[in-house]
N, CA, C and O atoms as a CHARMM CRD file, in Angstrom:
* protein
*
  308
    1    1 UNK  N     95.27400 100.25200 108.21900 PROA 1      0.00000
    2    1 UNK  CA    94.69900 101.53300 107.91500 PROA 1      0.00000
    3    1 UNK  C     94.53900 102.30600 109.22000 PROA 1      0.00000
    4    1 UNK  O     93.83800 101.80700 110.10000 PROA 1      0.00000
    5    2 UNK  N     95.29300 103.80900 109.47200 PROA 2      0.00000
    6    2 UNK  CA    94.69700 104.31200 110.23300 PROA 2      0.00000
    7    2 UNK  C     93.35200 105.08500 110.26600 PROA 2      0.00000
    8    2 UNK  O     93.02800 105.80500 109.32100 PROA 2      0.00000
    9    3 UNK  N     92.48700 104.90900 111.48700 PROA 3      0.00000
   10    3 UNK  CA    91.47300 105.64000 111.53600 PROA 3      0.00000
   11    3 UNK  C     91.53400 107.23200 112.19900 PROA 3      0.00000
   12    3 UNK  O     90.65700 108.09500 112.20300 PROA 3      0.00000
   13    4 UNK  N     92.59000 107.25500 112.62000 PROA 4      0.00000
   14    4 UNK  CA    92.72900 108.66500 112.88600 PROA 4      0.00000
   15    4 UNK  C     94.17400 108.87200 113.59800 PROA 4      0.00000
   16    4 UNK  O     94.73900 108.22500 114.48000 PROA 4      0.00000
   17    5 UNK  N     94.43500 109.68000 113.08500 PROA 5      0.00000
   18    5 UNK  CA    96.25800 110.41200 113.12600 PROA 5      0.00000
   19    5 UNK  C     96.24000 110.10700 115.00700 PROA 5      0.00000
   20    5 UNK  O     95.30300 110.49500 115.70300 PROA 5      0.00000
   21    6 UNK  N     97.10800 109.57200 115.40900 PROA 6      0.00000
   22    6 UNK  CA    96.87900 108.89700 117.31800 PROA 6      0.00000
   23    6 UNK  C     97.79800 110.18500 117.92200 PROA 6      0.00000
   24    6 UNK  O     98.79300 109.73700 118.49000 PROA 6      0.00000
   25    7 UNK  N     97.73100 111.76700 117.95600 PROA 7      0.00000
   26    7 UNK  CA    97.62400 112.60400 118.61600 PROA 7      0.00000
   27    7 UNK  C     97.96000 112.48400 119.99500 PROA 7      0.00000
   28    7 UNK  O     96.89900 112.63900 120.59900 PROA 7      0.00000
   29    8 UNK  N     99.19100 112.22100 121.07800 PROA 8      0.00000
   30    8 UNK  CA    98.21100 112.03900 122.41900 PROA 8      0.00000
   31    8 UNK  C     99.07200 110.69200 122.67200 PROA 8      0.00000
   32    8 UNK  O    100.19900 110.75600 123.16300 PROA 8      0.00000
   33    9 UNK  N     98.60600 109.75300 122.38800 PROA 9      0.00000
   34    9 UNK  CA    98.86000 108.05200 122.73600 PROA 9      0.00000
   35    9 UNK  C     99.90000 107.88800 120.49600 PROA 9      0.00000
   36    9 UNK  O     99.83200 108.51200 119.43700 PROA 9      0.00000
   37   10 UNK  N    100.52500 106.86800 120.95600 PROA 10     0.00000
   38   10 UNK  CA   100.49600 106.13500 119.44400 PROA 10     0.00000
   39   10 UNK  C     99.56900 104.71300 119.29700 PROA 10     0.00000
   40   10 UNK  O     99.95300 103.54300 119.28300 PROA 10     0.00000
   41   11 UNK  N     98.13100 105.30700 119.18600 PROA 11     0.00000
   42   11 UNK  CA    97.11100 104.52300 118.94700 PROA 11     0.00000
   43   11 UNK  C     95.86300 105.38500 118.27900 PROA 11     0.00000
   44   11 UNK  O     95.22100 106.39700 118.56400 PROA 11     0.00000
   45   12 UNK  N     95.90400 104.10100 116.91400 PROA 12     0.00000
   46   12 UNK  CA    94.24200 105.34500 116.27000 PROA 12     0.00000
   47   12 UNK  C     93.45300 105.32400 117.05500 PROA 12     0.00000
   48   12 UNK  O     93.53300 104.46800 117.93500 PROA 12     0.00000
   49   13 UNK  N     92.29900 106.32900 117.04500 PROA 13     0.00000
   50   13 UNK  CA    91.19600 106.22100 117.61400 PROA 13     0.00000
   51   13 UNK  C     90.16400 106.66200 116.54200 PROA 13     0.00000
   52   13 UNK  O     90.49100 106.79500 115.36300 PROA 13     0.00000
   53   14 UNK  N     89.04000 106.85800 116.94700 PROA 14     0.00000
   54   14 UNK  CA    87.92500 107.04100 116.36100 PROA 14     0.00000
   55   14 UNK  C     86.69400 107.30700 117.54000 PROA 14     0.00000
   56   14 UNK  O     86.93600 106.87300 118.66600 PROA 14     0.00000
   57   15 UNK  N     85.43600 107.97900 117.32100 PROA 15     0.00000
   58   15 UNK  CA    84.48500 108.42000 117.81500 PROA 15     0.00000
   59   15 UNK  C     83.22100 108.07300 117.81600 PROA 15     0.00000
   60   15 UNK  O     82.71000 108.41400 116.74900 PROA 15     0.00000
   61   16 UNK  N     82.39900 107.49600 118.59500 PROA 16     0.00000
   62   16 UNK  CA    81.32500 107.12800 118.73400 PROA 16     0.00000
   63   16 UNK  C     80.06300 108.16600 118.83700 PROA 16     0.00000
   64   16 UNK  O     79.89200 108.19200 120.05600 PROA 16     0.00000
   65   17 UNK  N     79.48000 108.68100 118.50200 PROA 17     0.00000
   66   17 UNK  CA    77.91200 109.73800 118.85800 PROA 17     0.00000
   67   17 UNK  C     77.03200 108.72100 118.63700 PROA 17     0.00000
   68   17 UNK  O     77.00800 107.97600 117.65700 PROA 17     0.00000
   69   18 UNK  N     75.78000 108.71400 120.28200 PROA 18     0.00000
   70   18 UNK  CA    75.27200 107.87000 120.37200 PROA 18     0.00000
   71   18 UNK  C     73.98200 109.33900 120.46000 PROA 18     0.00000
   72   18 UNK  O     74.24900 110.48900 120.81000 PROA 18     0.00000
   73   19 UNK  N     72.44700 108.74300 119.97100 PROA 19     0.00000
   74   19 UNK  CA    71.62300 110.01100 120.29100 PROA 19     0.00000
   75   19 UNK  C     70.44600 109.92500 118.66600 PROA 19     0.00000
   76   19 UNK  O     70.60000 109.29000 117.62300 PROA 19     0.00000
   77   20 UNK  N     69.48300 110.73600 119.05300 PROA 20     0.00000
   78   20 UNK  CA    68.94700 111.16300 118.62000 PROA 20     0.00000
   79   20 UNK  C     68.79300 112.81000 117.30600 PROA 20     0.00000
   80   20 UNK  O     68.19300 113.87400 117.45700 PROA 20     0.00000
   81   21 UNK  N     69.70700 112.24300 116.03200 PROA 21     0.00000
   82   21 UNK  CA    69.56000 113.59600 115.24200 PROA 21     0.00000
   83   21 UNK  C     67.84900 114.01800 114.86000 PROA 21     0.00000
   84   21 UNK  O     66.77900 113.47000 114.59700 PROA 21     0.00000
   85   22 UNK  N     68.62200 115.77100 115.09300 PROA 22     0.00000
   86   22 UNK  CA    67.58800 116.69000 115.32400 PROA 22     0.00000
   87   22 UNK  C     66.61200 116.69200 116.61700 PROA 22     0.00000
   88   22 UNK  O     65.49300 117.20000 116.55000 PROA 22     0.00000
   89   23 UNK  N     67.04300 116.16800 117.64700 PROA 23     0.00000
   90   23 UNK  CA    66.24100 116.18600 119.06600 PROA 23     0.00000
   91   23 UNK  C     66.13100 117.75400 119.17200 PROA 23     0.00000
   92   23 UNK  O     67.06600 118.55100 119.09100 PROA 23     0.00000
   93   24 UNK  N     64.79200 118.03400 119.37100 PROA 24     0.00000
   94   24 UNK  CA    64.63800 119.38200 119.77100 PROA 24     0.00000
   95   24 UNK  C     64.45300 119.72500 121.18900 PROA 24     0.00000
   96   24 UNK  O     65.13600 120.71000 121.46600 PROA 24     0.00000
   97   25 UNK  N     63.75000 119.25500 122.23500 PROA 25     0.00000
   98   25 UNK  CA    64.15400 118.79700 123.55500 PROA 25     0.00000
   99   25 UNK  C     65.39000 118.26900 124.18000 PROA 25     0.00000
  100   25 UNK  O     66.27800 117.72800 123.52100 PROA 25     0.00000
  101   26 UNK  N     65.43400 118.45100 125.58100 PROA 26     0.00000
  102   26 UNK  CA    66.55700 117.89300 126.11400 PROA 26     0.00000
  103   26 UNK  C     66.80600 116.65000 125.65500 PROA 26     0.00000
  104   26 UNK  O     66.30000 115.81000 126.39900 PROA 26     0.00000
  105   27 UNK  N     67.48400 116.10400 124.56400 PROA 27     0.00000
  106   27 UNK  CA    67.90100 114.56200 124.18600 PROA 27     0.00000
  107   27 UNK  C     68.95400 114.58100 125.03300 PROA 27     0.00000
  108   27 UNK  O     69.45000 115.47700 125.71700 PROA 27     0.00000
  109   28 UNK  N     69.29600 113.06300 124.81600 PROA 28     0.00000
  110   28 UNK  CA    70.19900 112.58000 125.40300 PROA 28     0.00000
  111   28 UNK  C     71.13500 111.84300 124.34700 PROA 28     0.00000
  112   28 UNK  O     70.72800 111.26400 123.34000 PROA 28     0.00000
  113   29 UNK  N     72.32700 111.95500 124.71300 PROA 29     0.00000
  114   29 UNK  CA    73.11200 111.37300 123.55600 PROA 29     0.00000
  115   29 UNK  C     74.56700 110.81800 124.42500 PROA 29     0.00000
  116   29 UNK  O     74.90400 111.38100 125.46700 PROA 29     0.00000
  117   30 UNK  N     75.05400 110.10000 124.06800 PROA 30     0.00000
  118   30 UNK  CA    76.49000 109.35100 124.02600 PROA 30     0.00000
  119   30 UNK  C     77.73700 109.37400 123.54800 PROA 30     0.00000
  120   30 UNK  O     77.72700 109.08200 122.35200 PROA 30     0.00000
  121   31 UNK  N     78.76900 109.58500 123.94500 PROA 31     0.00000
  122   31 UNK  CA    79.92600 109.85600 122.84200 PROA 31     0.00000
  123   31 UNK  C     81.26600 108.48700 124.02800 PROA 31     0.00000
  124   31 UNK  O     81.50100 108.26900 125.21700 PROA 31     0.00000
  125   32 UNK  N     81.72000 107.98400 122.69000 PROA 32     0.00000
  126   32 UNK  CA    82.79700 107.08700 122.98800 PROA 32     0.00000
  127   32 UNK  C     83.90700 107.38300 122.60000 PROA 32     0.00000
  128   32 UNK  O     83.96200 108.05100 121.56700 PROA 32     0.00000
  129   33 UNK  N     85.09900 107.01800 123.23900 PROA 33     0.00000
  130   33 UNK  CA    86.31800 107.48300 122.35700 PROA 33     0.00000
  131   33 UNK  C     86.91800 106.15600 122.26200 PROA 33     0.00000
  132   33 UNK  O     87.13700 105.51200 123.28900 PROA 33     0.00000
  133   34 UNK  N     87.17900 105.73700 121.19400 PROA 34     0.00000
  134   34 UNK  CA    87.81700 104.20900 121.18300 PROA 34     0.00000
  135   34 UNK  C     89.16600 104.32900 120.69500 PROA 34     0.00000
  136   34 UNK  O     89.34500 105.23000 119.87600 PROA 34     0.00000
  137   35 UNK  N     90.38700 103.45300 121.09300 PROA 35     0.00000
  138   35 UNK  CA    91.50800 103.12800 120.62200 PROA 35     0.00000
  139   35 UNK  C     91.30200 102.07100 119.88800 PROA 35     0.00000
  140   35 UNK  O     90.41700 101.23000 120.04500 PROA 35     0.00000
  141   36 UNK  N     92.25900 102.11400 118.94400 PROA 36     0.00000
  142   36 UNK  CA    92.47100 100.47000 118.33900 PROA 36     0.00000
  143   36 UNK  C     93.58300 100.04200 118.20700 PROA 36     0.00000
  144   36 UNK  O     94.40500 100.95200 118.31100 PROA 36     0.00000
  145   37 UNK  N     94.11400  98.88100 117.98600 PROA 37     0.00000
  146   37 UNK  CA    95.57000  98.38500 117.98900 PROA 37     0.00000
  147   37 UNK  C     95.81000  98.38400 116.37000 PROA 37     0.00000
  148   37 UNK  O     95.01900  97.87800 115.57300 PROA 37     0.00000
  149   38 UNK  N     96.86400  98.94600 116.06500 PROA 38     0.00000
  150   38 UNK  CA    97.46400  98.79600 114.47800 PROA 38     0.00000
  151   38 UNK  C     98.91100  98.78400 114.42100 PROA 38     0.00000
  152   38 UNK  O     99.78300  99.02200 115.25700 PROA 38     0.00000
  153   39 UNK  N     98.92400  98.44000 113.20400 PROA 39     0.00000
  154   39 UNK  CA   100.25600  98.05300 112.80700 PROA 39     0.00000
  155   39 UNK  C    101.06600  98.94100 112.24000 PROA 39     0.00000
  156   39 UNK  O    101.32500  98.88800 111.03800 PROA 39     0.00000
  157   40 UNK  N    101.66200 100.05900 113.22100 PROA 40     0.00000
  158   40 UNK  CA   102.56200 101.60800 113.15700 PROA 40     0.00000
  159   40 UNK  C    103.26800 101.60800 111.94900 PROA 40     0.00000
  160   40 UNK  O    103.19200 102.28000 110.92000 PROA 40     0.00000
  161   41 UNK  N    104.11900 100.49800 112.40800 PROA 41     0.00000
  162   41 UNK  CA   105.40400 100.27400 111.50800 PROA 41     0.00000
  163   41 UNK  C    105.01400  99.61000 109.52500 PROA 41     0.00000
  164   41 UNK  O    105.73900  99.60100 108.53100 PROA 41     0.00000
  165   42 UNK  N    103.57900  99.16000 109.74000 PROA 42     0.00000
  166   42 UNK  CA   103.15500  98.77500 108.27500 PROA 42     0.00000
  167   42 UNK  C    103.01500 100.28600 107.66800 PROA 42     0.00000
  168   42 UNK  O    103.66100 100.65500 106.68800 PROA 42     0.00000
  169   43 UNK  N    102.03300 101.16200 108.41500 PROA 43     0.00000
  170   43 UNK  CA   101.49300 102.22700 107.86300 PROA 43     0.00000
  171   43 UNK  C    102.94800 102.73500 107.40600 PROA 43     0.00000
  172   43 UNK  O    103.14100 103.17600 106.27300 PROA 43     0.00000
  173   44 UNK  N    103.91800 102.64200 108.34300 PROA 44     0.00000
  174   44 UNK  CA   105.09600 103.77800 107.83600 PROA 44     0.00000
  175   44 UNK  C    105.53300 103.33000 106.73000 PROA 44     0.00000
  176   44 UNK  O    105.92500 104.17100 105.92100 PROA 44     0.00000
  177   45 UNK  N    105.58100 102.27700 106.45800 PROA 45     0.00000
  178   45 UNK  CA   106.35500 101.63100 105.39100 PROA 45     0.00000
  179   45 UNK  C    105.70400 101.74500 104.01800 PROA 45     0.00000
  180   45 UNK  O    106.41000 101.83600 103.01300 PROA 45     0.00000
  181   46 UNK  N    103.88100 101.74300 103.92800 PROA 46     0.00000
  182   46 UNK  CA   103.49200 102.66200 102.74900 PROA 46     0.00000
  183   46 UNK  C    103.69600 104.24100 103.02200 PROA 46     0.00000
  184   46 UNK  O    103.53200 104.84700 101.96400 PROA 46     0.00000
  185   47 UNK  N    103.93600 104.92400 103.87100 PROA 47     0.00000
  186   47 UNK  CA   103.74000 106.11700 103.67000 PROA 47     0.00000
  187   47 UNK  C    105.07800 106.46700 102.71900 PROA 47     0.00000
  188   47 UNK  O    105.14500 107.27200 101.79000 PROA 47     0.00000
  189   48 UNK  N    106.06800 105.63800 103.23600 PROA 48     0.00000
  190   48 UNK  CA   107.22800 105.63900 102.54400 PROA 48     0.00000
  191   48 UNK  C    107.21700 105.30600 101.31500 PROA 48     0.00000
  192   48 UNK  O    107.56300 106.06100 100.40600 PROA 48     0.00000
  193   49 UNK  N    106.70900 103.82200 101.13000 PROA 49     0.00000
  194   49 UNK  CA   106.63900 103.52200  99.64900 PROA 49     0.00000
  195   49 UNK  C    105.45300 104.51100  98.44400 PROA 49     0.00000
  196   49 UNK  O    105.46300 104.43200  97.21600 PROA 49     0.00000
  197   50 UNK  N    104.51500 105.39700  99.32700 PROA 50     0.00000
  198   50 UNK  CA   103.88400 106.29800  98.43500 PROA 50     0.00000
  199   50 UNK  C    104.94800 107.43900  98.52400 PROA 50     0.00000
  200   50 UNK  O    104.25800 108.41300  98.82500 PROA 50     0.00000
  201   51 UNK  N    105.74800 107.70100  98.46700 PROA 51     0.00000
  202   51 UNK  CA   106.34200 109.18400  98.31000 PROA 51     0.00000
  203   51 UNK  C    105.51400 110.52700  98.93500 PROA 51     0.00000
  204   51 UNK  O    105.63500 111.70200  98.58700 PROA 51     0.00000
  205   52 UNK  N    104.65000 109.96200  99.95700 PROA 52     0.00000
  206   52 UNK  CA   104.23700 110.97100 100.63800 PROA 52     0.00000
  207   52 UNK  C    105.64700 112.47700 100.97400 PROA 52     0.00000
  208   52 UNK  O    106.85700 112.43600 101.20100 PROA 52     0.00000
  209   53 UNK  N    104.75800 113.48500 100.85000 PROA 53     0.00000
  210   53 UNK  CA   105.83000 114.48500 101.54600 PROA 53     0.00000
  211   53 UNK  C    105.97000 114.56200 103.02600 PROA 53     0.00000
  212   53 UNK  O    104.95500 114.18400 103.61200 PROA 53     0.00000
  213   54 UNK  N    106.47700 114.76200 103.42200 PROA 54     0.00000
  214   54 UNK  CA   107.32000 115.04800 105.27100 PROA 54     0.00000
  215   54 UNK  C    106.76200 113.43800 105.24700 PROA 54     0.00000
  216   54 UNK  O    105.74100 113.15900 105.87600 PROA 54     0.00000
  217   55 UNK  N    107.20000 112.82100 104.79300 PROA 55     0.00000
  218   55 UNK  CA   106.93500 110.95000 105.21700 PROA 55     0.00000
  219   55 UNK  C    107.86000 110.61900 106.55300 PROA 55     0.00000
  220   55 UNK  O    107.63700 109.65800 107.28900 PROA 55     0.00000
  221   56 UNK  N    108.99000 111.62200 106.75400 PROA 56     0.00000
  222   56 UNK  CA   109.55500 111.31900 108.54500 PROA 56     0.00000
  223   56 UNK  C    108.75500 112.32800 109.32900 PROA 56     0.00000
  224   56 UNK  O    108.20800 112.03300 110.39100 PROA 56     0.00000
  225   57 UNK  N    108.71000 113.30400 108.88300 PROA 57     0.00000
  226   57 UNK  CA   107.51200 113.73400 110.29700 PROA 57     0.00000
  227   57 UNK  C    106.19900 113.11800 110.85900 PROA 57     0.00000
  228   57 UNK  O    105.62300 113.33500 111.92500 PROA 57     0.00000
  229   58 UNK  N    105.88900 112.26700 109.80700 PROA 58     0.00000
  230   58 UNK  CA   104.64300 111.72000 109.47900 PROA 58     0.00000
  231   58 UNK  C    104.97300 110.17400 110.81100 PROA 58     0.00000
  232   58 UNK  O    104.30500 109.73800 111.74800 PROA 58     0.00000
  233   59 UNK  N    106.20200 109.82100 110.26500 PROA 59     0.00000
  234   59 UNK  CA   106.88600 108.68000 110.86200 PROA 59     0.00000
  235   59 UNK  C    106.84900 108.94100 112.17400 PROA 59     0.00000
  236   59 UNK  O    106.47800 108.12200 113.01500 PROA 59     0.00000
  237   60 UNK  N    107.25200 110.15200 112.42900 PROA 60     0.00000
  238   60 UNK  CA   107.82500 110.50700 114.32400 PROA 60     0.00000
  239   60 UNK  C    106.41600 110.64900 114.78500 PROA 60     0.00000
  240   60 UNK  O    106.07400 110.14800 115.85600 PROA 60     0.00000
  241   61 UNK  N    105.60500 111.28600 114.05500 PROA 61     0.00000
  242   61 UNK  CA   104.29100 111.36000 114.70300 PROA 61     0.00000
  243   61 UNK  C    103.32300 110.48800 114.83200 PROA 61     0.00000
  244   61 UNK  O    102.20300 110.85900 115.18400 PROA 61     0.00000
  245   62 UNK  N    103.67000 108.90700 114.50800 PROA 62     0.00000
  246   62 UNK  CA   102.72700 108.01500 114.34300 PROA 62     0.00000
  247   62 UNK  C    103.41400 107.49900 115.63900 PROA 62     0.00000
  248   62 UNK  O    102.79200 107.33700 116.68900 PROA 62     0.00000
  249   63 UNK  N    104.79800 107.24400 115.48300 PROA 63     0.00000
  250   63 UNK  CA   105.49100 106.52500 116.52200 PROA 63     0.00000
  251   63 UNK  C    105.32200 107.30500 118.22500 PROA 63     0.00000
  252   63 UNK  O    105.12300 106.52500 119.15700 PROA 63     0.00000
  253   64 UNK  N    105.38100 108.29400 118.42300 PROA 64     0.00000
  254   64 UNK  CA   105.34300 108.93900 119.37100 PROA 64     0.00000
  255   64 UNK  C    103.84500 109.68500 119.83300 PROA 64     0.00000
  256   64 UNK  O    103.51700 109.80600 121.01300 PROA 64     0.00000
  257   65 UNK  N    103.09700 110.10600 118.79700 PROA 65     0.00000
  258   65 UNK  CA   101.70000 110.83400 119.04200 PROA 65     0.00000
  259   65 UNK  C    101.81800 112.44300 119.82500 PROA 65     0.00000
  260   65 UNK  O    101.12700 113.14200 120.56600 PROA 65     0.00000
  261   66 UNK  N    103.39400 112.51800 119.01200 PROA 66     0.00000
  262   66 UNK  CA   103.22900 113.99500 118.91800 PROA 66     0.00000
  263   66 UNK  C    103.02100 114.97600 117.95700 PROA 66     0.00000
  264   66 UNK  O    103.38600 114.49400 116.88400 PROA 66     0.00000
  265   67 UNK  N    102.61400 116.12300 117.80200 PROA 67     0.00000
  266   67 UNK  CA   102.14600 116.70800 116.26100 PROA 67     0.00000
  267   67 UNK  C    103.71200 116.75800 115.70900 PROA 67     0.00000
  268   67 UNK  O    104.68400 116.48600 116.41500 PROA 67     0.00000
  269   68 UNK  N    103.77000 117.13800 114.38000 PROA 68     0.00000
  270   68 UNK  CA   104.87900 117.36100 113.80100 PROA 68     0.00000
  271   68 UNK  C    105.42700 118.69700 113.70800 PROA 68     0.00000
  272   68 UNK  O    106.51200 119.05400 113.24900 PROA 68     0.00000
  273   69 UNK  N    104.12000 119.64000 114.42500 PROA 69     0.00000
  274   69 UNK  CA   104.55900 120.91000 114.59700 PROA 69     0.00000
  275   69 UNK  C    105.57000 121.09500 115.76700 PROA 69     0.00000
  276   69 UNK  O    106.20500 122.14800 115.71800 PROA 69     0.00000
  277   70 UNK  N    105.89100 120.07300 117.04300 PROA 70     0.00000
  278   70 UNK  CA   106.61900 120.39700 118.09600 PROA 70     0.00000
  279   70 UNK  C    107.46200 119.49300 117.66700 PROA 70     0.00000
  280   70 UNK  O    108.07000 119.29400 118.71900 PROA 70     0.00000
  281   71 UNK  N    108.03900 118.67000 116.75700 PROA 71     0.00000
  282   71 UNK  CA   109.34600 117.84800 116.94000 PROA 71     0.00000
  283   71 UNK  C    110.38400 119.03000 116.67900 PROA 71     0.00000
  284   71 UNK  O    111.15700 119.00600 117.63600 PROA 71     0.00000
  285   72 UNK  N    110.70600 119.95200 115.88800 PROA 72     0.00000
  286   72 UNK  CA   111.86600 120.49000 115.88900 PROA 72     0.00000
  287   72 UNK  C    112.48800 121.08000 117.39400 PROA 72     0.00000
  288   72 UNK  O    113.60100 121.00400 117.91500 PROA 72     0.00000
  289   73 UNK  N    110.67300 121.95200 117.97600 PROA 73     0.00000
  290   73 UNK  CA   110.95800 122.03100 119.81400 PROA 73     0.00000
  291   73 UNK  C    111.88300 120.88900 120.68200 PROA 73     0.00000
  292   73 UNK  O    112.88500 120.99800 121.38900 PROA 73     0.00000
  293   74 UNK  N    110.98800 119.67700 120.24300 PROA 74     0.00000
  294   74 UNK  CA   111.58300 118.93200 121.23900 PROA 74     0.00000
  295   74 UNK  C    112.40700 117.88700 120.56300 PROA 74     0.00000
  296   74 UNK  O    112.39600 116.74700 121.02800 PROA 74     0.00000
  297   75 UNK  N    113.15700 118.18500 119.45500 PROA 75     0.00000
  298   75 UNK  CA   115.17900 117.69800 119.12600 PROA 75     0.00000
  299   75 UNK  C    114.31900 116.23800 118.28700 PROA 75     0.00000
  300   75 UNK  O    115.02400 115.29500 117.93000 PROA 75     0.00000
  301   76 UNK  N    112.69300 116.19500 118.02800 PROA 76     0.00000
  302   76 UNK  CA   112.58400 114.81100 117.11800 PROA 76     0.00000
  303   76 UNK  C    112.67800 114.88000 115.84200 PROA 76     0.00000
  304   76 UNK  O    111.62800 115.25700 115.32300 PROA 76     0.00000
  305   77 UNK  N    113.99900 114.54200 114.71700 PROA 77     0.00000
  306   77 UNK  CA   113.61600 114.47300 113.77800 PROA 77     0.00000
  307   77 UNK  C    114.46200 113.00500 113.40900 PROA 77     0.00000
  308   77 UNK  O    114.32500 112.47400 112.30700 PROA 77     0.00000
């Protein structure tokens, strides 16, 4: 399962907020950015077997962690 489309790197990530909700004073709070290791090539293979639409842009952009708005720019399809 991805936790978030890997943008950037081909690795999900996800977000940590560490803190106090509703601090009305200077709080202090935390933020993490975590990678995780997954299995690219599983996800592609349901995206495929669901009949997702653009299921190869979807593909180039998991594999590479570029949006699917610049592959035609840069010759990925």
């Amino acid at each position: 399962m991805n936790v978030g489309n890997p943008l950037g790197a081909p690795v999900p990530s996800y977000v940590i907020l560490e803190g106090a909700a509703g601090e009305v004073a200077d709080g202090r709070f935390g933020v993490q950015f975590m990678r995780v290791p997954d299995d690219i090539e599983a996800e592609i293979e349901s995206t495929f077997a669901s009949g997702m639409p653009e299921a190869e842009a979807h593909a180039i952009e998991l594999r590479t962690g570029i949006y699917r708005g610049a592959h035609e720019v840069l010759g990925l399809r």
